[in-house]
Structures are given as C-alpha cells and as structure tokens.
C-alpha positions as CSV (number, residue, x, y, z in Angstrom):
1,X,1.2,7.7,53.1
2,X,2.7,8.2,49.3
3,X,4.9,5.8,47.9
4,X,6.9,6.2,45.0
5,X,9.1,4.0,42.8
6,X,11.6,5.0,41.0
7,X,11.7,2.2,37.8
8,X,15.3,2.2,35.7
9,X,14.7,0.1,32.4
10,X,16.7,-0.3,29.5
11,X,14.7,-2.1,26.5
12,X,12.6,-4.1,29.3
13,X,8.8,-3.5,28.2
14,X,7.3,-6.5,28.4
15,X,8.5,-6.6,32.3
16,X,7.2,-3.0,32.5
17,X,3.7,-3.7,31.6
18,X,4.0,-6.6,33.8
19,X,4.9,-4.4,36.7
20,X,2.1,-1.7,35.9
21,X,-0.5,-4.4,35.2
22,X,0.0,-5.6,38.8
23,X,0.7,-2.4,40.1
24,X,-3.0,-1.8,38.7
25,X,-4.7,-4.3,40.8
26,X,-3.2,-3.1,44.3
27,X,-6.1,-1.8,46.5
28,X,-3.6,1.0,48.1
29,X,-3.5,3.7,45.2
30,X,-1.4,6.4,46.8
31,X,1.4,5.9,45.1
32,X,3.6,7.2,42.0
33,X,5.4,5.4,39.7
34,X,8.8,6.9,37.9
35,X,10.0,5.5,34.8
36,X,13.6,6.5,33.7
37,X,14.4,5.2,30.3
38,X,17.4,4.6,28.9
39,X,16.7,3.0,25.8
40,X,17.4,4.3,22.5
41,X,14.1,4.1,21.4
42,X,11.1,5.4,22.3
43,X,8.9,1.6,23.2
44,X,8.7,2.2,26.9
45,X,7.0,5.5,26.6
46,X,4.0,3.5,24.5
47,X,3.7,1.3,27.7
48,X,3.6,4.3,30.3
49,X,1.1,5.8,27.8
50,X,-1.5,3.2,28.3
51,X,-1.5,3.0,31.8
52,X,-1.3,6.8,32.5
53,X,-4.9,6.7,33.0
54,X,-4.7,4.2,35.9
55,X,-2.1,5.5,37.8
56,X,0.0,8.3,38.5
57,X,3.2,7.5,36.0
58,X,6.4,10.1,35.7
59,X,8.3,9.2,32.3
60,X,12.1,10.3,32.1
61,X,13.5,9.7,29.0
62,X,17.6,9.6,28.9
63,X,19.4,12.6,26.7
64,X,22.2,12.4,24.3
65,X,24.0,9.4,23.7
C-alpha cells in the first residue's frame, strides 16, 4: 500500500531534513512525500533537492504574497 504525507512548513528546514533523513532509513519505501512551502524564500526547496534521489518528494511552493 502507498502512503503519502502531505508536509506544511514555513522556514522549518533543519526539521525537514530531519524528517527526510529518517524517512530515508525506513525499510517500507512505498511512499511519497509532499512538501508545501510557504516560506518566502526559496531554502526548503535546497533540502527537497538533496533527497529527491532517495525518495519520491512533491515540492509546492506558495504563490503571491
């Protein structure tokens, strides 16, 4: 079965790459993982970048203001 997780931060990426790095060293892989963003900058998308190649990640970023 596929699981997916829907992740809401605002300006939270050191918990983010705590949450992929354990996410990483689950034995059941079947899952996604969506980010939604609602920074104003751009810093969480550097820590869905780096562990796009271990999992399956989804990153939303928020529009306008």
């Amino acid at each position: 079965m596929k699981a997916s997780l829907i992740v809401a931060t605002v300006g939270r990426v050191e918990q983010l790459g705590r949450l992929f790095r354990s996410l990483a060293a689950q034995t059941h892989r079947d899952f996604e993982v969506v980010v939604v963003d609602q920074s104003t900058d751009r810093l969480a998308a550097g820590v869905v970048h780096e562990f796009s190649a271990t999992m399956n990640l989804v990153y939303c970023k928020r529009s306008g203001g």
